[in-house]
N, C-alpha and C positions, 0 to 999 in steps of 0.2 A: 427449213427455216421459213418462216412468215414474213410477210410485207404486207404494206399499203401502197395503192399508187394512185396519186391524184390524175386523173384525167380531164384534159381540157376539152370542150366539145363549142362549136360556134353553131349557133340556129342562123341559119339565113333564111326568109323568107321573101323570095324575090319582089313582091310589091314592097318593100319596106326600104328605109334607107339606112345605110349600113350602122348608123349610130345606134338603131331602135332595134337590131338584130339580139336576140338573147343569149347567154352562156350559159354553159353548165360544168362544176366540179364533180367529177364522177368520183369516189374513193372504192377501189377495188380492193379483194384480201389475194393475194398472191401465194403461190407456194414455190421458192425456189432454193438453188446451191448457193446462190451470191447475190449481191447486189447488181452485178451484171447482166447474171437472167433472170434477173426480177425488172429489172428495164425492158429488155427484149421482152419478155413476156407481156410487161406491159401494154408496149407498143399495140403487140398484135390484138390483145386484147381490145384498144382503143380504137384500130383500125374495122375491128370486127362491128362495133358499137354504132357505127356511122347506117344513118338509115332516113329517108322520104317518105312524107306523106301528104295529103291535101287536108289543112284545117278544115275547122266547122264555116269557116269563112272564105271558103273556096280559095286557100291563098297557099300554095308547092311549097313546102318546108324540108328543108334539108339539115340534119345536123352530122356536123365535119368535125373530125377526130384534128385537133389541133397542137397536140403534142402532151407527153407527159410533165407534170409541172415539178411535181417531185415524187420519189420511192422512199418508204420510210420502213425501217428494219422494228418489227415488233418482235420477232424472237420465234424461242423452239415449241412455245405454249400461247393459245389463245383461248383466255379463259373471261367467263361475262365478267364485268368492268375493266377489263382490258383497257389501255390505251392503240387506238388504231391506227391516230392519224395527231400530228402537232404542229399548226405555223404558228408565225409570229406573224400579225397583222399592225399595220396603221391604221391610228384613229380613223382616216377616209375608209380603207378598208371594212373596217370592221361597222361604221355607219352604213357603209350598203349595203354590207349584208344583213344588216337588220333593218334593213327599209323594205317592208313588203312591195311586190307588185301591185301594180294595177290591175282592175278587172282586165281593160283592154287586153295586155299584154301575157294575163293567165290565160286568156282563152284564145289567141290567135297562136301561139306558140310552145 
């Protein structure tokens, strides 16, 4: 069986303050028995994902595996236009995410 698993991920960039820190939804393809170990699996997957480096901007960036947000069961076939992944958003929601970034914040993180 197939899944999706949204992973949450936090940029921290210690000169920054915690507001201006960036996120990331990671959607991963899973292979597992259940929805059980398709969590587990997750997990480790997101835990593996966590990784430092020094921007173009001389500034320590860290991004932190922040937990699985949801696992979503696509089934025994995954074929192109497949559905991979489905939420439900709020108008807030779904305006941020269609609010591009800043250059600022594309290049320090």
């Amino acid at each position: 069986m197939f899944y999706s698993a949204s992973l949450f991920y936090r940029g921290v960039a210690r000169r920054r303050h915690e507001d201006e820190h960036l996120w990331e939804d990671r959607i991963v393809l899973i292979e597992a028995s259940s929805d059980g170990d398709a969590l587990a699996k997750a997990k480790e997957i997101g835990k593996r994902g966590e990784h430092d480096y020094v921007s173009a901007t001389d500034d320590h960036i860290s991004w932190l595996f922040v937990g699985v947000e949801r696992v979503f069961e696509i089934g025994d076939a995954v074929s192109p236009g497949g559905e991979l992944f489905s939420r439900f958003l709020r108008a807030s929601e779904a305006k941020s995410l269609l609010t591009p970034f800043g250059d600022q914040a594309q290049s320090d993180v």
